[in-house]
N, C-alpha and C positions, 0 to 999 in steps of 0.2 A: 502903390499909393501909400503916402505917409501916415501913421499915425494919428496923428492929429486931423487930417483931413476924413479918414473913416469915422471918425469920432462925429465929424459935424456930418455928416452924411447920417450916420445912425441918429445923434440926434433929431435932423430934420425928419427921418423918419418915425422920431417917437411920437411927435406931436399927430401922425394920425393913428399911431399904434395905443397911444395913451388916453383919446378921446373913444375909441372901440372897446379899449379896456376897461375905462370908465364903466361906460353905458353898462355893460355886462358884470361887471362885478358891482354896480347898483340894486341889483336884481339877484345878489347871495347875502349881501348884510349892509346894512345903512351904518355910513362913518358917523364917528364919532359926534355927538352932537352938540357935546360945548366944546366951541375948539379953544377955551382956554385952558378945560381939560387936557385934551391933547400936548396943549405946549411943556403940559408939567409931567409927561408921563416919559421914563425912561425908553430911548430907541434899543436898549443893550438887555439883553436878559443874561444871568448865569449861565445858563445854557447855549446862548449863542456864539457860533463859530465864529472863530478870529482867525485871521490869517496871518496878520503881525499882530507883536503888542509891543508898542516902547517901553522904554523903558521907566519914563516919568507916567506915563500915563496920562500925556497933558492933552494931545489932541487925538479925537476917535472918529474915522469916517465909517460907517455903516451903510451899506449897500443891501436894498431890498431889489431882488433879482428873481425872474425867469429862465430856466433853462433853457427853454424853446424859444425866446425872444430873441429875435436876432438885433435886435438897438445892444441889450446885455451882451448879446456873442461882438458885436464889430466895439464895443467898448472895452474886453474884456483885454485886449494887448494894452490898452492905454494906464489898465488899472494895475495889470503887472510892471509894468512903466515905473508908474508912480511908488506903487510896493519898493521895486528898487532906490529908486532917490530918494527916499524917505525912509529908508527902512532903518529901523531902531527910533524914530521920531514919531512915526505915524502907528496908530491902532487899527487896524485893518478887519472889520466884520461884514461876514457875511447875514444874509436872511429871506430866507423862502418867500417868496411871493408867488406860486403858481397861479396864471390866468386861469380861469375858469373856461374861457374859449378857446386853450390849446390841446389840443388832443394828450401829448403827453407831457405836458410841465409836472402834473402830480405825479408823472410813474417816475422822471427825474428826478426829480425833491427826494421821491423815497425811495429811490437807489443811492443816491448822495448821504441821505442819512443813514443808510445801512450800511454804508461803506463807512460812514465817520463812525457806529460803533465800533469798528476795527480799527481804531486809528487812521483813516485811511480818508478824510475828509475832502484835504485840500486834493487829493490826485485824482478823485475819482471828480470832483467840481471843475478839476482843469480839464478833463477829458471828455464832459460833456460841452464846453463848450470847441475844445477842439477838434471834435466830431458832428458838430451841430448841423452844419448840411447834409452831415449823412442822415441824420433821423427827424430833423425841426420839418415841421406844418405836414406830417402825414397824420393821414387818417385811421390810421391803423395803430396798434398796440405797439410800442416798441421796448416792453418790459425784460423781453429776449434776450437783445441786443445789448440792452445796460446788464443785464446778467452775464453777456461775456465780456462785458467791461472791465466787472467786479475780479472776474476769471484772470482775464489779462493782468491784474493790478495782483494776484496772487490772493486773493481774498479766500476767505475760507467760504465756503458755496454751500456747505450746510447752514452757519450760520446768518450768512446774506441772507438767504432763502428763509429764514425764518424771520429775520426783522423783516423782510419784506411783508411776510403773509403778517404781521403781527398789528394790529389795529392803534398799536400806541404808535408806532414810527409815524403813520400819516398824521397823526395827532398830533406828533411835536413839530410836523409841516406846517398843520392848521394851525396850532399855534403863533407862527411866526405870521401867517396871512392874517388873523383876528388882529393880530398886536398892529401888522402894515394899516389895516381898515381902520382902526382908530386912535391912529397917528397920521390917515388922512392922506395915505398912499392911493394912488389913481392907475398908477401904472409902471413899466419897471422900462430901465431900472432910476429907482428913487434915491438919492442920496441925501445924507444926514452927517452935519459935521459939527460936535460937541451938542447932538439934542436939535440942532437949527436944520428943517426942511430946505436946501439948495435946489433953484433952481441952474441948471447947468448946462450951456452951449458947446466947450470944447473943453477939452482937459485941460484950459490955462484955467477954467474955474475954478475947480477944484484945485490945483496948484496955488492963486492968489487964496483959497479957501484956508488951506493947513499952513502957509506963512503965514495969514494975518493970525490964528491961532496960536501959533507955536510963538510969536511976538508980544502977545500979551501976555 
């Protein structure tokens, strides 16, 4: 199956994964409530993982994403896709958004970010979602498993183990959800190109998205 066809497949399936998402992340913190606020409010922290950064700095996509979401995992070829044909043009961020009704979106996030204290960001974010059927929608812990992830990737296992147990790591997860909630995020994965909330059908979106940007 092409590319682009997984794309609109996952799509179609976000619109009921995003209206479930909704509902339950209604019920951990109420969005923002002047959404003119919201329009003025930076998608980008200092802290936030970048995958690319051009070189001009002109146009930035940001992607609010779940680990356990499978819409994010059949998306996630399209967006290495795009990384390529744009690459040196396009600004490439990542940003936590763990569902609240996934068993392990939060134990992902903070493996992810215990890995990017080691330098080790982007490989261990490619490896959850290239193993996402083996671990997405169980009910059970799979905090384990992302530990020999860490292993396989060469991580140092003392140190993972300690961001993990360490209460700030989930914190700069929450972080990145708080900022999704009042920017008005619903559900993942959300994208944001130069600050502007895009809705998105296939990856020519977001492709017509970063030409008319890079144009202006």
């Amino acid at each position: 199956m092409k590319t682009s066809s997984k794309w609109n497949i996952g799509i179609a399936a976000a619109l009921v994964v995003a209206a479930t998402a909704a509902i339950v992340i209604a019920f951990v913190q109420p969005f923002a409530e002047d959404p003119a606020e919201a329009e003025t409010m930076s998608v980008i922290e200092e802290n936030s993982h970048r995958l690319d950064v051009a070189d001009d700095g002109k146009v930035t996509v940001v992607e609010f994403l779940d680990f356990e979401c499978e819409v994010c995992g059949a998306v996630y070829p399209a967006i290495e896709q795009l990384r390529e044909e744009y690459a040196g043009r396009v600004t490439f961020v990542v940003r936590y958004f763990p569902i609240p009704g996934h068993q392990n979106s939060m134990n992902a996030a903070i493996a992810v970010e215990a890995a990017a204290q080691q330098g080790q960001f982007e490989a261990m974010y490619s490896q959850m979602f290239d193993t996402q059927a083996e671990w997405g929608e169980q009910q059970v812990s799979k905090a384990d498993l992302f530990r020999s992830f860490a292993d396989e990737l060469g991580l140092d296992l003392a140190e993972y183990d300690a961001a993990v147990a360490d209460p700030a790591t989930q914190e700069r997860v929450q972080t990145d959800f708080d900022a999704g909630l009042d920017l008005g995020v619903e559900g993942t994965p959300t994208f944001f190109v130069n600050n502007e909330k895009l809705t998105i059908e296939s990856i020519d979106d977001l492709r017509g998205a970063f030409d008319q940007a890079l144009a202006e």
